[in-house]
C-alpha positions in Angstrom: -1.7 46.3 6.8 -1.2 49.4 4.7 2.4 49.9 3.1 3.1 52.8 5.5 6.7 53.7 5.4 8.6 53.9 8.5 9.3 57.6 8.3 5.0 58.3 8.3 5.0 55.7 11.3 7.2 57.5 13.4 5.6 60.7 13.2 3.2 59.4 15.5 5.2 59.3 18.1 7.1 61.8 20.7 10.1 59.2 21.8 11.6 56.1 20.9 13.1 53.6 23.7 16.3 51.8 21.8 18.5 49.4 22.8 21.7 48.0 21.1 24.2 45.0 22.1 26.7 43.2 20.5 26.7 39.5 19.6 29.9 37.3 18.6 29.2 35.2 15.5 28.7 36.6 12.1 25.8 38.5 10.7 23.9 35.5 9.1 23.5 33.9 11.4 21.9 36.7 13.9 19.6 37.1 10.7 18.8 33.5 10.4 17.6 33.0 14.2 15.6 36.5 14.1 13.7 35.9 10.7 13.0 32.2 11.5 9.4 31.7 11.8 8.5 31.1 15.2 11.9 32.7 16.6 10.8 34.5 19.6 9.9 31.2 20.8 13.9 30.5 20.9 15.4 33.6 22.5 12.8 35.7 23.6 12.6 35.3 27.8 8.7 36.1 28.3 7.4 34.6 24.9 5.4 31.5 25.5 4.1 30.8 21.9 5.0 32.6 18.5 2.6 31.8 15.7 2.6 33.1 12.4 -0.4 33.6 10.2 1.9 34.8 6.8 5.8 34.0 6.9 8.3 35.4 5.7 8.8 38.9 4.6 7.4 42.4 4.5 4.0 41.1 4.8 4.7 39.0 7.6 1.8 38.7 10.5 2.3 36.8 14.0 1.3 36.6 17.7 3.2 36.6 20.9 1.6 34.6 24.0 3.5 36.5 26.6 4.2 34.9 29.9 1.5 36.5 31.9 -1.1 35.0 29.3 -1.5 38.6 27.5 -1.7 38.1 23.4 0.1 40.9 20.7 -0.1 40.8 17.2 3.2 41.7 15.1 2.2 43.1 11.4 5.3 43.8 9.3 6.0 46.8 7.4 9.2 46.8 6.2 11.4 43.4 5.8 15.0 43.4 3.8 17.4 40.4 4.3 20.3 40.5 6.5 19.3 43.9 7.4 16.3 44.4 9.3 12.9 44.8 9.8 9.8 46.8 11.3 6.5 46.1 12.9 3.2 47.5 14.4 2.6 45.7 17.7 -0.7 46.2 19.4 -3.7 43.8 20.9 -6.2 43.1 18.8 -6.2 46.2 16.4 -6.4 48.5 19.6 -3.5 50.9 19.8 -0.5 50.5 18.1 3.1 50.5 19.0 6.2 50.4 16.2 9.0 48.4 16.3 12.3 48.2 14.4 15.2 45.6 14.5 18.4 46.4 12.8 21.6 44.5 12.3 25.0 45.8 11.7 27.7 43.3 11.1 32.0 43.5 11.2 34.1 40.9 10.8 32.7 38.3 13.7 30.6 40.9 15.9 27.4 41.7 15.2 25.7 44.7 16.8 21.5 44.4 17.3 19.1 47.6 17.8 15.8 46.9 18.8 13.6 50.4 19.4 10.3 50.6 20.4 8.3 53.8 19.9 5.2 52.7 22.0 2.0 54.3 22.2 1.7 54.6 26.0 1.5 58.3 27.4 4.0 59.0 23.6 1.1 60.6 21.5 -0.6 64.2 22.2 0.3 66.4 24.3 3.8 66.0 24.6 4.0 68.1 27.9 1.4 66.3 29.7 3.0 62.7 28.5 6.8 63.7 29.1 7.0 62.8 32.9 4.9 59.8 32.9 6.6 58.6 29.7 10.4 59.2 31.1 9.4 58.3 34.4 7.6 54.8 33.7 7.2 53.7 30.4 10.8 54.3 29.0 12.8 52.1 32.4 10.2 49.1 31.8 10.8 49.0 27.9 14.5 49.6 28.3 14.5 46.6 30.6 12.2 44.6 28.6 14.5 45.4 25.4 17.6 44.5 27.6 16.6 41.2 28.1 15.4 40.3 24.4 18.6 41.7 23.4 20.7 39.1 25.8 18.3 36.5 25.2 19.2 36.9 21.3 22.7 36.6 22.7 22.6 33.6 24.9 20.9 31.5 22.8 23.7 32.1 20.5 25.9 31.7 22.8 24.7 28.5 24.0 24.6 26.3 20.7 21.0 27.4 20.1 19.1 26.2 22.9 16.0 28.2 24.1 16.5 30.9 26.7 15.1 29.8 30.1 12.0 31.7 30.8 12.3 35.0 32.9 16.3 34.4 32.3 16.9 37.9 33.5 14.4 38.5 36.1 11.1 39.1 35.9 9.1 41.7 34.1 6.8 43.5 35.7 4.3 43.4 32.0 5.1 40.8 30.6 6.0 37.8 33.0 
């Protein structure tokens, strides 16, 4: 992957879809369960497998075996400790979505922002994509981003034990 900055990666978008929630335990430890190798495997409530190819860091490559059986490949871009990092997402070199995770940490609550800026109907003609984007895409990611956000948070919560599968409901993509 090219060492694209995050600023030339969102100019390929229209929108972003973000979600933000806050966790109770201190900021290291959010950082250490979301930069483990294999993590999503942990928390995320519609992973089935999480394999890297290069771990850790800004050149960090894996795949995510979704519930439904579909298979995304996550190719870091940007990686800083305790902070954050972002990814390009997308099925086998087809079209690419970006990612960014950040974490924010006080005293004993730490607050997560995942965004997605997606590729679906979110390049082009902006017009032409703004209802079906608004109207579709943006509810099923906000969802979707709900539910890896509380799954982060529950298996906190619950002395690190895996989230159960579909935890919060199905999801119409990924489940």
């Amino acid at each position: 992957m090219n060492d694209k900055n995050a600023r030339n990666y969102l100019n390929d978008y229209h929108w972003g879809i973000s979600f933000s929630g806050l966790i109770n335990t201190d900021l290291k430890k959010v950082w250490d369960v979301i930069s483990k190798q294999s993590a999503l495997e942990l928390f995320h409530p519609f992973c089935v497998e999480n394999k890297a190819s290069i771990w850790p860091g800004k050149s960090s490559t894996d795949t995510i075996k979704y519930l439904n059986g579909m298979k995304l490949t996550r190719e870091f871009c940007y990686w800083e400790d305790e902070k954050g990092f972002d990814l390009r997402i997308h099925n086998n070199g087809k079209k690419h979505s970006f990612v960014t995770w950040r974490i924010l940490g006080q005293v004993r609550t730490v607050n997560i922002v995942i965004t997605i800026y997606p590729y679906l109907f979110n390049r082009g003609n902006k017009f032409m994509n703004m209802i079906p984007f608004f109207v579709f895409v943006r509810p099923q990611l906000k969802r979707y981003l709900g539910s890896v956000v509380g799954g982060l948070r529950w298996h906190i919560d619950n002395n690190e034990k895996p989230v159960p599968k579909n935890h919060f409901g199905k999801h119409v993509w990924f489940s």
